[in-house]
N, C-alpha and C positions, 0 to 999 in steps of 0.2 A: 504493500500500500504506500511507502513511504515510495520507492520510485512512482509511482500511476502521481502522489502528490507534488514531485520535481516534475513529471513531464505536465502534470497541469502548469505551472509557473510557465514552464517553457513557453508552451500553448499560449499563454498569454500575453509575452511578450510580444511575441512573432506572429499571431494574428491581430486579425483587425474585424469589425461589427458590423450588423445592420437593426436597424429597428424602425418599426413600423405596426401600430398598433391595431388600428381599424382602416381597409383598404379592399378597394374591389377594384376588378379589371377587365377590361374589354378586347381584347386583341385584333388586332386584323391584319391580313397579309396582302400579298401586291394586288391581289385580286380584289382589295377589298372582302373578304366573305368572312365574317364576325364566329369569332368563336365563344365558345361557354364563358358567360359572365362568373370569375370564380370569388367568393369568397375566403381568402386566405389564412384568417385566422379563427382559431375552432380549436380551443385549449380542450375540450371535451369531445371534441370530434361531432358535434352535430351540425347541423346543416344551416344552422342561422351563423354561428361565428360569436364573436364576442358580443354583447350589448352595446349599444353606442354609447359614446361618453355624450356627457349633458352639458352644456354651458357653460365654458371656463376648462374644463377638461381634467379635473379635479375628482371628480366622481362620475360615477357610471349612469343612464338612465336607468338601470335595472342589472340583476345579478341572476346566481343560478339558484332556483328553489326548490333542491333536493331534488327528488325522483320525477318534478316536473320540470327540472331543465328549467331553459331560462327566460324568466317574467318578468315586464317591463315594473315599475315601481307605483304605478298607479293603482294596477291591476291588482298588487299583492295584499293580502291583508296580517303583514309584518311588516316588521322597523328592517329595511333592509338599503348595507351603504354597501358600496363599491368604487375603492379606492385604486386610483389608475394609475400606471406606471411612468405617465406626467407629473400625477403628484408624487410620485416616491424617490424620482429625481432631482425636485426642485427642492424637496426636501435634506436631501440628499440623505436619506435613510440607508440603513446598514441593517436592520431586522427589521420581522413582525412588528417588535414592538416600539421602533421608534416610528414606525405606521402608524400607530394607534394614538399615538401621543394624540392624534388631530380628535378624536372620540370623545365626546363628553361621557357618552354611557361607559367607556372601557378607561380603566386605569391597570397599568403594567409592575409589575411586582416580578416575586424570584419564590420558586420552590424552597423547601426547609432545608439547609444541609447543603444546597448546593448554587449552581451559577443559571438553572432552569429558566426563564422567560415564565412568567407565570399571567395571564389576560384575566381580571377581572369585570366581566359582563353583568350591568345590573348586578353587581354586588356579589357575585360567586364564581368561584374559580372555574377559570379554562388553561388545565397544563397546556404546555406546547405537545405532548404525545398527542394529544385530543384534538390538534389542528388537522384538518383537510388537506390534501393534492389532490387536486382535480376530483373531489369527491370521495377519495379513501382515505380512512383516517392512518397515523400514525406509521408514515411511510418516508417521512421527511427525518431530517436529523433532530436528534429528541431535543436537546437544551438550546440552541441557537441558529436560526434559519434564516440565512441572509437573502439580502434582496435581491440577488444577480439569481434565483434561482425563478424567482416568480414575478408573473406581468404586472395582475390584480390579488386587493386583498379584498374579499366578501366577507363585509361583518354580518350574518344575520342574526337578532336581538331575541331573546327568550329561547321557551325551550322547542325541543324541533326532533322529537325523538321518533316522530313521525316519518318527517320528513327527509332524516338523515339516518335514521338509525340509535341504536345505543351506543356511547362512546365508551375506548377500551378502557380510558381511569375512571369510569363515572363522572365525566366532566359535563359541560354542556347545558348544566340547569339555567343560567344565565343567558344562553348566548351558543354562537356559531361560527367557525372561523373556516373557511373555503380559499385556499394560495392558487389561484392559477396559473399555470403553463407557459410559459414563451413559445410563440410560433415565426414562422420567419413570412416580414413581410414580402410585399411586389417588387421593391427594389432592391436591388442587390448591395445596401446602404454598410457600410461598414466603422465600425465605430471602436475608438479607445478611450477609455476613461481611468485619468489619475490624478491622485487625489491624497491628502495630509489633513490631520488636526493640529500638524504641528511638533506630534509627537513619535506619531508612525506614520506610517504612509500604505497605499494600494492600488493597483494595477488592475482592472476590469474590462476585458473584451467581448461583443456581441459576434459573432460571423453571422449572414443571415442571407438565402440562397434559396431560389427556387427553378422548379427544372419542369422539363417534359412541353409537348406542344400547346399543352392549355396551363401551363404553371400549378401542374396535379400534384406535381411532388415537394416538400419542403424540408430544408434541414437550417435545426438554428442551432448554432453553438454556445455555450459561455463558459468563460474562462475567469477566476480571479485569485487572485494573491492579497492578501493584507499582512501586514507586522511590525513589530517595533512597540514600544513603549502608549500606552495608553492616558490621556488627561489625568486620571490619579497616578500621583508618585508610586513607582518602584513597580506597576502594575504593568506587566506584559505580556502579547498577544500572537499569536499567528492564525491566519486562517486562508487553505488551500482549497480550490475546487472545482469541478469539471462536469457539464452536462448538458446532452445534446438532447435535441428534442426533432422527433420525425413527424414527419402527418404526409398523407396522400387521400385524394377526395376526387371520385368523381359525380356521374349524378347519381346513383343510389348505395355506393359503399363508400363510407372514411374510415380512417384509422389516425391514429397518433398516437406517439410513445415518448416515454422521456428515458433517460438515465441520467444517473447524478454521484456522484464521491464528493463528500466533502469532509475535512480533518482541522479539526480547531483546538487547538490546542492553550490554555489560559495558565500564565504564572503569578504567582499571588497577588490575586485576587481579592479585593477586599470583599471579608465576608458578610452575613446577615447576624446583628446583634441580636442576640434570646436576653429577652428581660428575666430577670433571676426574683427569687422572692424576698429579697432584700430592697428592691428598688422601690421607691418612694413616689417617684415623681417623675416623668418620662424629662431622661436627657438634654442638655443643649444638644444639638445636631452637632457632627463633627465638621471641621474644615471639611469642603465636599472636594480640596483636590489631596487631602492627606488619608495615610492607608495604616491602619492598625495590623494589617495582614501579616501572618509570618512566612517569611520570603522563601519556606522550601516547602510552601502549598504549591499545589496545582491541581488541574480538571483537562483533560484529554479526551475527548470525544472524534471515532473517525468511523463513518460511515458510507455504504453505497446502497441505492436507492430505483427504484424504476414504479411507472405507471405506465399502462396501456390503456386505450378505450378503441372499440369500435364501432362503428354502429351501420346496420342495413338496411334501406326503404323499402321494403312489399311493394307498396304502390304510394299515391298520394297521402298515404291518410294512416298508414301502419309502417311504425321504424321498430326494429327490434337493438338490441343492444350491450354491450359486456365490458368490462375493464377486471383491470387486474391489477396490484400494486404489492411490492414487498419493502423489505428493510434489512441489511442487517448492520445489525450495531454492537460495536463496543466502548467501554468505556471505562477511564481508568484515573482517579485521583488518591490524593493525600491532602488533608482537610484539616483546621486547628481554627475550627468559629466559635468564637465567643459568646459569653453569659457574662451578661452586668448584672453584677454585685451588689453596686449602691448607687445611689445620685452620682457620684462624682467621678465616674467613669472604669472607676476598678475591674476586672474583670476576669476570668479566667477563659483555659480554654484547655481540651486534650487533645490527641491526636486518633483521628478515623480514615482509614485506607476503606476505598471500595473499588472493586470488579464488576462489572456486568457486561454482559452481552445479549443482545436482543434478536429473535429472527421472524420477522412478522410479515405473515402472508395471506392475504387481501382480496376482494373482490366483490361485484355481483352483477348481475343477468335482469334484463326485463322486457317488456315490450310496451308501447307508449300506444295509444289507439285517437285518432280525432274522428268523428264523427256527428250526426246532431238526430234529433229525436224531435221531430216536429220542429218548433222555436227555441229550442234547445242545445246550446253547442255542445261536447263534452270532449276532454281531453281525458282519457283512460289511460293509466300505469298499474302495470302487473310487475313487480319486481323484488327479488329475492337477496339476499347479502349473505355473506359470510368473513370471520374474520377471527385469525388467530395470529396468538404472540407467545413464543416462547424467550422466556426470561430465566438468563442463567448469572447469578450472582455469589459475590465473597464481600465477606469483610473484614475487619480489625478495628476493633474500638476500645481503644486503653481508656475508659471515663473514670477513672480514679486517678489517675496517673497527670494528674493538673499543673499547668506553670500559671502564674497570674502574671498579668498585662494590664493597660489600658489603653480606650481608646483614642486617648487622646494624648495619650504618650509613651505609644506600642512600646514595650521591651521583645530584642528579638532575641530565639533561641535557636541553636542546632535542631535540628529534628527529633524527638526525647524518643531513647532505649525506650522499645516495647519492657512495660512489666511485666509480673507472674500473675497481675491480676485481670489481665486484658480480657476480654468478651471478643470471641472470636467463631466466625462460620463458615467453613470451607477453604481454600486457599484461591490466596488472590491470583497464580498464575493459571490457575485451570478450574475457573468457575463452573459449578455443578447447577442444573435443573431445579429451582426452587420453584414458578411459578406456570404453569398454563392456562392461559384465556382465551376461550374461546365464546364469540357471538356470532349468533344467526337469526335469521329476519326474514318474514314472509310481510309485504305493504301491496296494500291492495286503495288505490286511491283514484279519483275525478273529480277534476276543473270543472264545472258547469257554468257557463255565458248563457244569458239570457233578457229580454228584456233590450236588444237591439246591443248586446255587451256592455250595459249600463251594470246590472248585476251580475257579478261572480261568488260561486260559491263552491269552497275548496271543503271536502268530503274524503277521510280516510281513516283506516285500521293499521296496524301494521302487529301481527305476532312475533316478540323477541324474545330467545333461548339467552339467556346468561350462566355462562359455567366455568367453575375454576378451581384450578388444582393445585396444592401446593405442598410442597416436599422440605423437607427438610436438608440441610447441608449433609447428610449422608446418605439421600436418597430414598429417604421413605417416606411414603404420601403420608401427610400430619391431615389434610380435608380437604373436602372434594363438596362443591357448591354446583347447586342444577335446579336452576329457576326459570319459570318463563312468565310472561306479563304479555298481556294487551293493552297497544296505546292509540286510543283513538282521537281523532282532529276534527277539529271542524273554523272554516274560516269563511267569513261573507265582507264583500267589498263591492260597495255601491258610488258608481261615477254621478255624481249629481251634472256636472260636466265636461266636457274631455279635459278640465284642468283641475277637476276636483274631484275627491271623492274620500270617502267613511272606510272602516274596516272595524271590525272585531274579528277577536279569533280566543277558540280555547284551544290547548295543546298541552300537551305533557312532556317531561323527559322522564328518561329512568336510569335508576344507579342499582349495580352489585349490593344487595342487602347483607350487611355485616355479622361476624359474632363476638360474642365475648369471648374471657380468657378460658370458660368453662365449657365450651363448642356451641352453648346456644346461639342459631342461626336464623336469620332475619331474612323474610321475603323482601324480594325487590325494592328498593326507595323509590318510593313515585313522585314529580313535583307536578303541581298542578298550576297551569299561567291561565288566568282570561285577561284581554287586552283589548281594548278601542283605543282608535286614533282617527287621524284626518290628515290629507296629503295635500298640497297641491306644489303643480309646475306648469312655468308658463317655458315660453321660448329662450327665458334669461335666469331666473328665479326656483327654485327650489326650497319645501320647507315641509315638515311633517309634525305632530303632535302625538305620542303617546302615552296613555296611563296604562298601567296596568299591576295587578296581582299576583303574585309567584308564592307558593306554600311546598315545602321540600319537609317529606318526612326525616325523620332522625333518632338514632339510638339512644335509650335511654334506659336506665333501669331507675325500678320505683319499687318501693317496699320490697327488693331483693329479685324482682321481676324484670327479665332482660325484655323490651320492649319496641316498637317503633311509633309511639304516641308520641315522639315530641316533634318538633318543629322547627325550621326559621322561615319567618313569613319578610319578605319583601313587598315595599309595595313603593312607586315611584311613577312619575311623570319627566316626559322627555319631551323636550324642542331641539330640532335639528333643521339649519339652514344650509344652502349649498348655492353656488351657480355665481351671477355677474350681477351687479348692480347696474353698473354702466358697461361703456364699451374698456373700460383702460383698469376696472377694480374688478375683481374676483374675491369670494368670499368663501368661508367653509366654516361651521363652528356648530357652537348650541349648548343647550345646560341640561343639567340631570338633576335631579330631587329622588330621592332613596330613603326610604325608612326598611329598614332591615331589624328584626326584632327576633329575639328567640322565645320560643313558647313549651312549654310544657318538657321541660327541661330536668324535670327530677331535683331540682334544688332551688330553692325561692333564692338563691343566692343570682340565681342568674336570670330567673323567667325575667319577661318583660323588659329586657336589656339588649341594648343596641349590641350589634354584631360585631366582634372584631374584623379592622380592616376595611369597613366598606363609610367611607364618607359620605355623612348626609345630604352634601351639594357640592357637584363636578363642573364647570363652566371650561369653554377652549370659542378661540376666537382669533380665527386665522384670516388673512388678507395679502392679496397680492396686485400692484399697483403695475402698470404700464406705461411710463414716463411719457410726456409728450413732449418727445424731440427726436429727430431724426434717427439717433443711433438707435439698437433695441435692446432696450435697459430695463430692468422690472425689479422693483424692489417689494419684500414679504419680510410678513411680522405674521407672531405666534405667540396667545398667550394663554397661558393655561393654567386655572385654579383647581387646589385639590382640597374641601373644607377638613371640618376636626374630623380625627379618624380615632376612635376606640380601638385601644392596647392590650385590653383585659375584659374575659369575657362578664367580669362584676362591675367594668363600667368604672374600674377605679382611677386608671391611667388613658391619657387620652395626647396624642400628636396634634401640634397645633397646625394649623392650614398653611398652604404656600405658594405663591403665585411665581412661575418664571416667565420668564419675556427671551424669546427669539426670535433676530433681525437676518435676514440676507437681501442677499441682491443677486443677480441674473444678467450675463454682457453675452449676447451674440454676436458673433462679428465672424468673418474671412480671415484666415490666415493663410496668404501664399496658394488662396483659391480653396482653404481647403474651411469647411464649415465649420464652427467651433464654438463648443457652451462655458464659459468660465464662470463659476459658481462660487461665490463665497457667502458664508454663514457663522453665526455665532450664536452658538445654546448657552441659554442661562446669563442673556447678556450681565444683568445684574453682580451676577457672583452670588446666587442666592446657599445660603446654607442650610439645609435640610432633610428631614427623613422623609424618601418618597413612597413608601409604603409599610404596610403592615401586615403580617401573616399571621396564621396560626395553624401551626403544623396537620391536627385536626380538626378543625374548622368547620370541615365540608361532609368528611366519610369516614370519622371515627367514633367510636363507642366510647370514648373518657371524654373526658374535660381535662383540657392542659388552659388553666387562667391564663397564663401569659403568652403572649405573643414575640415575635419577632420585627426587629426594623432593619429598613433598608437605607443605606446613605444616597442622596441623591447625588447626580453626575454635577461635575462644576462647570464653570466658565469655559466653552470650549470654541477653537476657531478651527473652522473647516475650509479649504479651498478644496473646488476641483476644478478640471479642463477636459471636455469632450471632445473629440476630434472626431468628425463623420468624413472617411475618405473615398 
């Protein structure tokens, strides 16, 4: 792997790009005689291609919605954004989640223990394992998915276990995360991009090439390299990676495939603070460019990756359909995260090594039907999933074996001699079989227009198997979980007129039902959403309204009875804008309101207590200006509030709120004939100092109560340049 990760760099040195997002073509030859108008881009392989972008080119008109493929934004009756690979340039993002940063409903956090990307949608986690490719879950690299790999991010808002499935960590009660594909546009455009904070620097190539007499066949490449020293002190980075993407289309069969490796490798890292049960009073925040870290941490993750779709038209009216996707992943650190002690920053930490390796194989089958029943339109789906993960791990955790630190004035150490009292499971160089998940899905659902497609009304079942095995570091099944659940949907969306229109919708997710430490086992966790809103878009403008209700069962034990009575109830209101004001301003933003409450919790300690981690109001408000002068100059601000966030699930400790501000600017111009984007940016112009989120290890799908939480240091004052070259 380490050579496939030197010839990536090579790769990317030595080639060059194309891109092109939405484009169709006409051909003609000397004779004049026109060939197949082809649609190029079709990250899912259907026959419409990507959604057009809307006004500003910021966001998409519409996304893909699950097993019905892709609905324009009016039509739907969800909260559903799609962020374009226009905005993840200007932005100049490097992940998922400096994506999201633009999301009022989503705020970005970190797994426990580790360097994970963690999405909080309406107030409940989405790991990065529980992100989508092209519609499969958990196929991508687990902890950090950079942007050279996907075009669009599809956020869709609440739960969707209908419409996607059940996700492999019980994610998804919140919310929905869909990465799609790069396809190679019309033009044979070629592009390099590089790029610094000043601290490290990265190298990003597009190839993009189409072939055959009607431009049937397409191949996109990407290449990139990142490394060197990261904005916090003593904190450094590498990150390799490679992956092509195929499609070929004509009029009733497409296909598309991707493959991808990619190897990122992090050295200390600054890690996530656990509040200990000595603290008092949540912390000053640390200088957000200084690292408590001990410098012989690390996290190594390298992986390789593929999706396939394809799909065949019967006739007008009947496409049938498959994909496929796998993963395999390893992964390998040495860890020393801290627990504050007291107010004043004391700390300790021990040392934990972990192994894992993952091989996760993917898919499903369906057949989509249009047809109409009198005044009736219906789009029918018949579609089946499946989906497993084999998870093989080791550890080493010396927790007795403690050095104290601060963080605010790290003391560093050698790496501390394993003890004799270490807690340890398997060996870390030949990880053994500790876990198998497997899920399966029969969805049986119809679209119905009616009413001249003023009225829609989305209509579905879907039966899902949840099973899982798990063994022991010596290889002997400890339990074996075998649940199934029905989730049904129901959605109505009424156009009052082609620029407006209503929606409700009830929907469910579902999570793996838990046990205690004494094997009592818990059916499936259900969350139940009802939601109304209201859309409209004009030719410029964009904006949406939604409330809604979310109730997530949860483990409890009461009078010695292991249970699933308790609860956290969400409930909140959303405003989201999009699109252009004028012809030279572009806008994107909107606020959230979240009441997250826990109920019937087994301990009056805690009922009726706001959730750890999830802020009762989220506000972002992004803007990007068109200068009115000759050269093409565009200058963009981003600001984004995150209110008080609960640290303790008694409600005792509490982060206070933070606002950051970020400024760039955008210069097009010729060089030597050759096209070229110079982008510069500055995050956090202020220098703001602060904790940008909050966790709680079990939070979401544990049977205890751990009171305290975890905080994360937010990113400091950072200067970004880059330079595109389209040759």
């Amino acid at each position: 792997m380490r050579k496939l990760s030197l010839l990536s760099m090579m790769v990317a040195i030595a080639s060059h790009t194309a891109y092109a997002e939405d484009s169709t073509l006409a051909l003609t030859d000397s004779n004049t005689t026109q060939l197949q108008i082809i649609k190029v881009v079709s990250a899912d392989a259907s026959a419409t291609g990507l959604m057009p972008k809307f006004a500003g080119g910021l966001v998409a008109s519409g996304g893909r919605l699950g097993i019905f493929g892709n609905q324009k934004n009016l039509n739907t009756p969800f909260n559903l954004t799609s962020y374009t690979n226009e905005y993840i340039q200007k932005q100049q993002a490097r992940s998922v989640g400096d994506v999201l940063r633009a999301d009022p409903s989503v705020r970005v956090g970190r797994g426990f223990g580790n360097f994970q990307e963690n999405y909080y949608i309406r107030g409940f986690n989405l790991g990065s394992d529980d992100t989508a490719y092209n519609g499969l879950y958990s196929i991508l690299p687990r902890q950090y998915i950079p942007t050279e790999l996907f075009e669009r991010v599809e956020v869709l808002k609440g739960a969707s276990a209908f419409l996607n499935g059940s996700m492999p960590s019980s994610g998804g009660i919140g919310g929905a995360i869909n990465l799609l594909p790069k396809r190679a546009g019309i033009e044979p455009l070629n592009r390099v991009t590089v790029g610094t904070d000043f601290n490290g620097g990265y190298i990003a190539n597009d190839v993009s090439r189409r072939f055959g007499e009607n431009q049937q066949f397409g191949v996109r490449i990407n290449t990139a390299y990142h490394g060197g020293n990261t904005p916090v002190d003593q904190e450094k980075s590498k990150l390799g990676l490679a992956a092509i993407g195929l499609d070929y289309q004509d009029d009733q069969f497409r296909v598309s495939g991707d493959m991808g490796y990619s190897n990122n490798r992090l050295n200390a890292t600054r890690p996530n603070v656990t509040l200990g049960a000595g603290v008092q009073s949540i912390p000053t925040a640390v200088d957000a460019s200084s690292n408590y870290a001990q410098k012989w941490t690390y996290s190594n993750e390298e992986h390789v990756f593929g999706s396939y779709r394809a799909e065949y038209d019967f006739n007008d009216m009947t496409t049938a359909y498959a994909a496929y996707g796998f993963r395999h992943g390893t992964e390998r650190n040495a860890l020393g995260n801290y627990t504050l002690l007291n107010d004043n920053g004391s700390s300790n930490f021990y040392r934990f090594e972990n192994a894992r390796v993952d091989l996760v194989n993917t898919g499903e089958i369906g057949i989509r039907s249009h047809f109409s029943t009198g005044k009736v339109n219906h789009q029918l789906v018949l579609s089946a999933s499946a989906f497993q993960l084999n998870s093989r791990n080791a550890y080493v955790m010396d927790f007795f074996n403690t050095r104290n630190s601060n963080i605010y004035t790290a003391t560093q150490y050698s790496i501390p001699t394993l003890s004799n009292s270490l807690f340890q499971g398997g060996d870390l160089n030949t990880p053994k079989l500790t876990n198998r998940t497997q899920l399966r899905s029969l969805a049986l659902g119809d679209n119905l227009s009616m009413l001249d497609d003023r009225l829609i009304v989305m209509l579905g079942l879907r039966y899902q198997e949840v099973k899982q095995d798990s063994y022991s570091y010596t290889q002997v099944k400890t339990s074996a979980y075998d649940e199934s659940k029905v989730t049904p949907a129901l959605g109505l969306t009424y156009k009052f007129t082609p620029q407006f229109s209503a929606y409700a919708n009830y929907m469910e997710s579902l999570a793996k039902g838990l046990s205690n430490s004494t094997g009592d086992t818990l059916k499936p966790f259900v969350a139940k959403q009802k939601e109304i809103g209201v859309k409209y878009e004009n030719d410029l403008i964009g904006t949406n309204m939604s409330v809604y209700h979310i109730d997530k069962q949860r483990a409890v034990t009461e009078n010695g009875v292991f249970t699933d009575s308790g609860k956290y109830v969400h409930q909140g209101i959303e405003l989201n804008t999009y699109g252009k004001i004028t012809d030279t301003i572009k806008v994107l933003g909107g606020v959230s309101w979240i009441s997250a409450k826990q109920k019937n919790t087994g301990s009056m300690l805690y009922d009726g207590k706001k959730e750890v981690g999830v802020p009762e109001f989220q506000a972002n408000l992004g803007a990007d200006w068109q200068l009115p002068i000759p050269q093409d100059i565009s200058l963009n601000a981003q600001v984004v509030y995150t209110g008080t966030t609960h640290a303790t699930l008694d409600n005792r400790l509490k982060v206070k709120p933070w606002t950051t501000l970020d400024l760039g600017a955008i210069y097009k111009t010729q060089i030597v004939n050759v096209p070229t984007t110079l982008n510069f940016r500055v995050n956090n112009v202020l220098g703001k100092d602060y904790w940008s989120s909050v966790g709680l290890f079990d939070n979401i799908n544990s049977a205890s109560n751990s009171n305290y939480g975890y905080l994360v240091a937010g990113q400091p004052r950072t200067f970004m340049l880059s330079a595109s070259f389209d040759f």
